[in-house]
C-alpha positions as CSV (number, residue, x, y, z in Angstrom):
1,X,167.6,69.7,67.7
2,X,165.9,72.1,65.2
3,X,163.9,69.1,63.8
4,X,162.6,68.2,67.3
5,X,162.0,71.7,67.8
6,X,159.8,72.0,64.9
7,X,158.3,68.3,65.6
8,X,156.8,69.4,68.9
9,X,155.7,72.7,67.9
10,X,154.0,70.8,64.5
11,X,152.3,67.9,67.1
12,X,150.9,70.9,69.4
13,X,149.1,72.6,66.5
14,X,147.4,69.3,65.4
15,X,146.6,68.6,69.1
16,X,144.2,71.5,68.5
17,X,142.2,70.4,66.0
18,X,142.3,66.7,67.1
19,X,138.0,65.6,68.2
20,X,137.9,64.7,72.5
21,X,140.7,67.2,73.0
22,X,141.1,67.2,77.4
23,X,140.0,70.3,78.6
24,X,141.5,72.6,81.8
25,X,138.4,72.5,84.2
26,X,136.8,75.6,85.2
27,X,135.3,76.7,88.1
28,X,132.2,78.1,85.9
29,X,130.9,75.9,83.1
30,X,127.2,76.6,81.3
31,X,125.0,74.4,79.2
32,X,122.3,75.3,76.7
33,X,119.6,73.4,75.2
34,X,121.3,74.1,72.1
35,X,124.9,73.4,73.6
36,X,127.3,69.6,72.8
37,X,128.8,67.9,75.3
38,X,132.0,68.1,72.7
39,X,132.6,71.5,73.8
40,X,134.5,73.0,76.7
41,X,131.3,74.2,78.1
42,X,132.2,78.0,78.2
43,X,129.6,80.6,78.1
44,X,130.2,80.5,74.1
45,X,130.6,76.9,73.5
46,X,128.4,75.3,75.9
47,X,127.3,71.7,76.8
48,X,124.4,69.9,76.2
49,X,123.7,68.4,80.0
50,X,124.7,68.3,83.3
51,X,126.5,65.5,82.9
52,X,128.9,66.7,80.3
53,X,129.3,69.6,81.9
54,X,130.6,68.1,85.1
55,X,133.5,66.3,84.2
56,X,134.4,70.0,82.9
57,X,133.8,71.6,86.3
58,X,136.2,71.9,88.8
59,X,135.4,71.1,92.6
60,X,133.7,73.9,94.4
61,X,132.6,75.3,91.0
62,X,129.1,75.7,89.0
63,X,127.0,74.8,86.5
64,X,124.9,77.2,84.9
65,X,122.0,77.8,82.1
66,X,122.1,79.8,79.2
67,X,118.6,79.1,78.3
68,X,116.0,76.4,79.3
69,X,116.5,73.2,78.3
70,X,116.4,69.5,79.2
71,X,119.7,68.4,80.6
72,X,119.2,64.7,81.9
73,X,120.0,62.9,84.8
74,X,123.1,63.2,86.5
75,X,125.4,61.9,89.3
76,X,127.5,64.4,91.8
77,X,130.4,62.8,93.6
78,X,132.2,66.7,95.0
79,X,131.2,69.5,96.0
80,X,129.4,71.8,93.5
81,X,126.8,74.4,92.5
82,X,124.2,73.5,90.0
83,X,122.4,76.5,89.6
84,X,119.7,77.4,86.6
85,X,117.0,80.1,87.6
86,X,116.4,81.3,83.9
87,X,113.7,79.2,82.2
88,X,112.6,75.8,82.8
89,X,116.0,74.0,83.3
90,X,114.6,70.2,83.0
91,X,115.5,66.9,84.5
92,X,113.5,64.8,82.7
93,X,114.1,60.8,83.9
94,X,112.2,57.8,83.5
95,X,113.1,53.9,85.5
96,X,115.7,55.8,87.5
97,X,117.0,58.6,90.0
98,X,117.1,62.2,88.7
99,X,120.2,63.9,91.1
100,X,122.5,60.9,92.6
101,X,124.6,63.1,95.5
102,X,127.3,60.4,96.8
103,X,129.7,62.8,98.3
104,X,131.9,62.6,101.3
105,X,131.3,63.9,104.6
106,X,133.4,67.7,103.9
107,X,131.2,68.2,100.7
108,X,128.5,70.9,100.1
109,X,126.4,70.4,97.0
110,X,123.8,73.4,96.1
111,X,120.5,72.3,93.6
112,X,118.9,75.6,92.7
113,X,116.2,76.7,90.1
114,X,115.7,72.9,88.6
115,X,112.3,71.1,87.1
116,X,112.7,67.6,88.3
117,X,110.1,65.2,86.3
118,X,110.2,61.6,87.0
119,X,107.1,60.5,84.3
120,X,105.2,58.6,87.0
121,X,108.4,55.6,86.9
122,X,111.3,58.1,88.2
123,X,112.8,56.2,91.5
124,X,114.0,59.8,93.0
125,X,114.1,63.0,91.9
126,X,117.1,63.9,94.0
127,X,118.7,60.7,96.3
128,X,121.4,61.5,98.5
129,X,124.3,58.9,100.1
130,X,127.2,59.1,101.6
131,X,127.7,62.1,103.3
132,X,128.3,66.5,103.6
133,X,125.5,68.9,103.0
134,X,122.8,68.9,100.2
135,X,121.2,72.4,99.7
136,X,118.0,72.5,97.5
137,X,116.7,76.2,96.5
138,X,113.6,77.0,94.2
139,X,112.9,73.7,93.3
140,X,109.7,71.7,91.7
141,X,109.7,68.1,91.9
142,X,107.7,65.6,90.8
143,X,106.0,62.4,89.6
144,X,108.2,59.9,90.6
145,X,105.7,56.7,91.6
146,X,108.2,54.0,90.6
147,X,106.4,51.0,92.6
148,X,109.8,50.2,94.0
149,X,110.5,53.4,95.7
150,X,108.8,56.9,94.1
151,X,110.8,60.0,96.4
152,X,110.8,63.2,95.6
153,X,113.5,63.5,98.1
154,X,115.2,60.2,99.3
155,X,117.7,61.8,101.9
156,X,119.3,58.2,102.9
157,X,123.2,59.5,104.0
158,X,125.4,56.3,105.4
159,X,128.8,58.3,106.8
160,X,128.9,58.3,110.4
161,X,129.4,61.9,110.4
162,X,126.3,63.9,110.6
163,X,124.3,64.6,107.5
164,X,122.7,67.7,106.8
165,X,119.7,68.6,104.6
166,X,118.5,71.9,103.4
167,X,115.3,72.5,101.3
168,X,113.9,75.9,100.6
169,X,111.0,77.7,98.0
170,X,110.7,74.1,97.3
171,X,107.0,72.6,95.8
172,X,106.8,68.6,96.1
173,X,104.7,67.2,94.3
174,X,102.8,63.9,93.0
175,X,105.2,61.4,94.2
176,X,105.2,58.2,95.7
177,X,103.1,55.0,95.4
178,X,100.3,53.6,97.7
179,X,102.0,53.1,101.3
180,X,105.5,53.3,99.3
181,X,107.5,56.2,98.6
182,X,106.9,60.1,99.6
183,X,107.7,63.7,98.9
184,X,110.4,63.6,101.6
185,X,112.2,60.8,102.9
186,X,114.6,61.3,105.5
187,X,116.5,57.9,106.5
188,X,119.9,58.0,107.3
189,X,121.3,54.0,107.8
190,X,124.4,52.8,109.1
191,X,125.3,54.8,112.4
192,X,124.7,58.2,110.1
193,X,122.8,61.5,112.1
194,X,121.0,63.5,110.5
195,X,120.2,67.2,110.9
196,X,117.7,68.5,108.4
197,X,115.4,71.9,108.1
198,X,112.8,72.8,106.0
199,X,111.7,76.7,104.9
200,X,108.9,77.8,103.0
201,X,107.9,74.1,101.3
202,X,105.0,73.0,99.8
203,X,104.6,69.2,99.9
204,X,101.3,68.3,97.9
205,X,99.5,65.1,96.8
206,X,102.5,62.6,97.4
207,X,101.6,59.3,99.1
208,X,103.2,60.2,102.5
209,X,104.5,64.4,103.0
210,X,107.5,64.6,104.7
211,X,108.9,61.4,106.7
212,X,111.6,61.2,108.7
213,X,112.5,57.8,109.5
214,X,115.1,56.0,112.0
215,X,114.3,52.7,111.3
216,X,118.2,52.3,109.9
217,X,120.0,54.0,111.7
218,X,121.4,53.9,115.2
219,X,122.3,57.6,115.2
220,X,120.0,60.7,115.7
221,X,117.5,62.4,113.4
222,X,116.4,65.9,114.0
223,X,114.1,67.5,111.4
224,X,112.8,71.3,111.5
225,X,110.0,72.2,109.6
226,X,109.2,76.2,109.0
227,X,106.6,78.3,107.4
228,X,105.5,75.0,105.1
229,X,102.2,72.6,103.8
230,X,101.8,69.4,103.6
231,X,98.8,68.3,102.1
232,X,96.6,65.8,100.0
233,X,98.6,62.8,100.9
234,X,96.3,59.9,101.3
235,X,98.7,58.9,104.3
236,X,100.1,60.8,106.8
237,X,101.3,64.2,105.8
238,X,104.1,64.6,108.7
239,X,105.7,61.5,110.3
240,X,108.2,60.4,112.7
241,X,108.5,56.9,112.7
242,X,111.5,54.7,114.2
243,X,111.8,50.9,115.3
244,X,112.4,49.5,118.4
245,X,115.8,48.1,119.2
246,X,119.0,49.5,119.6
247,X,119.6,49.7,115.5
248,X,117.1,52.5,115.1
249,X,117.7,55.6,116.2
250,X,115.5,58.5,118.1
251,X,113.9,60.7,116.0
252,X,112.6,64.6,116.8
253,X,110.5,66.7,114.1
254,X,109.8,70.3,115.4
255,X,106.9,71.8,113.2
256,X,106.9,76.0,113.4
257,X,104.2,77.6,111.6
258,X,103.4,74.5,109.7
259,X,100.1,73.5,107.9
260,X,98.9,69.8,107.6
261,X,95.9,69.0,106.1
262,X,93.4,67.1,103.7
263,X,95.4,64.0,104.6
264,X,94.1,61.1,106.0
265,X,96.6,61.7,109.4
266,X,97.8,65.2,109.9
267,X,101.0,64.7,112.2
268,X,101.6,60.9,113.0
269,X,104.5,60.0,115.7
270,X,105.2,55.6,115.6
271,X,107.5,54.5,117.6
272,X,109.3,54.8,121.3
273,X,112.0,56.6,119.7
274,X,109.7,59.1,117.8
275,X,108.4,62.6,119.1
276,X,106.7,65.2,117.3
277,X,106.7,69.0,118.6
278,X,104.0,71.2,117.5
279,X,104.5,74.9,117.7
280,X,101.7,78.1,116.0
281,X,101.1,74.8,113.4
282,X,97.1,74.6,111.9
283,X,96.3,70.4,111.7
284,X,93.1,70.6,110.3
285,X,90.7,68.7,107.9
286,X,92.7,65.3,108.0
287,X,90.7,61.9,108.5
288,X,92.8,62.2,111.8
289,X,94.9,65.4,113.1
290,X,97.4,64.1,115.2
291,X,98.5,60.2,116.5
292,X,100.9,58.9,119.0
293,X,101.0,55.3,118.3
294,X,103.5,52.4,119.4
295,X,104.7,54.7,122.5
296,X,105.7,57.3,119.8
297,X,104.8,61.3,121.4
298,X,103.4,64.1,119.9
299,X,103.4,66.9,122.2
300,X,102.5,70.6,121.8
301,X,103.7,74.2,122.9
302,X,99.8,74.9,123.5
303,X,99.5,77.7,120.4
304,X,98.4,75.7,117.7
305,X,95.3,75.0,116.2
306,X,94.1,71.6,115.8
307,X,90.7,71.4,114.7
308,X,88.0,70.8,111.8
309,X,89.5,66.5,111.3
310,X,86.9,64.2,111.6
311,X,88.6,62.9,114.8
312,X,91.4,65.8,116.1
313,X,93.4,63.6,117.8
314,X,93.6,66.1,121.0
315,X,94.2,66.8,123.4
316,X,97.8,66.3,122.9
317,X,101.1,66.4,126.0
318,X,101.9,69.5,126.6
319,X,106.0,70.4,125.8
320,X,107.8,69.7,128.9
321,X,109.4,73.0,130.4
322,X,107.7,74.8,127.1
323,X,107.2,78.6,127.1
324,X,104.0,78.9,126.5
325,X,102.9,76.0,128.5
């Protein structure tokens, strides 16, 4: 019994030194520009990227920076905190998707303080299936124009339950190609609903702004847009745009205190299913401010400014029942 005794005790020292020892995870882990994905990722040994770092972290926990760095693509599959406010903390990608979130519908996943760069062939900076809640804080993101797709944003959740989307301090930038791609895409398919908002965003020079999109879907998509611009795009800088049928769904995007302009259509509404709401907004110098097309509405709480576009678009339906009608 001694011998086994002193067997065991000899086999757990060696385990110790022994390369790809399993670690415990943690509910804090940290990489470093400097860091190996061979350590535990603790505040003194860190990892190298994000995705070494994850298998490390335990659900509900966080990722943090030491120092900027590049730390690579990566793909999120529970609920989790990525957060890196000190220094440039990169996500360089190139041919492919910068964040994949594929959670369930119970998961909350929080992107804060991260330098997406796609190197004009990215696919997405951050694309999002399944289902849960994707927060994005203090963000920049850009240069994905992969002729295939190019999204800053490709918000695209299948789970029937509803799907929600939060962006924040956010600047989109330079993404998309020609009539494909844009800063924000918001397309739920399957039966999925969406509920999205969006604070204090700045969506510039991406081949559409911000579209929200129920062409596959059958479920609802409602999109509130706060205190942001959208401008430069050589399309539409706000759309809602769904199908007719019953396989696309209705779509709603409520603009407070929003600027559109320098695109070639300010707000654009396509679509039976699709209505725009317009409230203290400024649509101005766009080839076009505002345009209901295909039965789609764009209609107005009568205390915004839409003028200075070569054709306005006005006047537009008033809000039915509004306040300030």
């Amino acid at each position: 019994m001694k011998r086994i005794a002193r067997l065991g005790l000899a086999l757990a020292a060696l385990a110790l030194f022994l390369p790809g020892q399993a670690y415990a995870q943690a509910t804090r882990t940290w990489v470093s520009g400097v860091g190996d994905d061979a350590n535990p990722c603790s505040r003194t040994a860190p990892c190298k990227t994000f995705a070494g770092a994850i298998s490390k972290t335990a659900v509900f926990g966080e990722i943090n920076c030491l120092d900027p760095g590049g730390f690579g693509a990566l793909t999120i599959t529970k609920s989790i905190i990525v957060s890196c406010e000190i220094g440039t903390a990169g996500v360089l990608v190139s041919g492919t998707n910068g964040i994949v979130v594929n959670v369930a519908s119970t998961d909350n996943v929080y992107l804060r303080g991260l330098d997406f760069e796609g190197l004009t062939t990215g696919l997405s900076g951050i694309l999002f299936l399944g289902g849960g809640t994707l927060h994005v804080e203090k963000c920049l993101i850009r240069q994905f124009n992969s002729s295939s797709a190019g999204f800053g944003i490709n918000f695209a959740p299948s789970a029937p339950a509803t799907a929600k989307l939060f962006v924040s301090d956010t600047v989109i930038a330079d993404n998309g190609t020609g009539t494909i791609g844009a800063g924000i895409l918001i397309g739920p398919t399957g039966t999925a609903n969406v509920s999205a908002v969006l604070n204090r965003v700045r969506v510039e020079n991406n081949s559409v702004g911000v579209k929200a999109s129920g062409d596959g879907t059958s479920g609802k998509t409602n999109v509130e847009i706060n205190d942001t611009q959208s401008s430069g795009s050589p399309h539409s800088g706000i759309v809602a745009e769904t199908g007719a049928g019953p396989g696309n769904g209705p779509v709603t995007v409520m603009l407070n205190r929003v600027v559109s302009s320098h695109n070639h259509v300010g707000v654009q509404a396509n679509g039976s299913g699709a209505l725009a709401l317009l409230g203290d907004s400024t649509i101005s110098s766009n080839d076009t401010g505002v345009l209901a097309q295909n039965s789609g509405a764009v209609q107005s709480y009568k205390n915004n400014q839409v003028n200075g576009n070569t054709t306005d678009g006005t006047p537009i339906t008033a809000v039915p029942g509004g306040p300030l009608n």
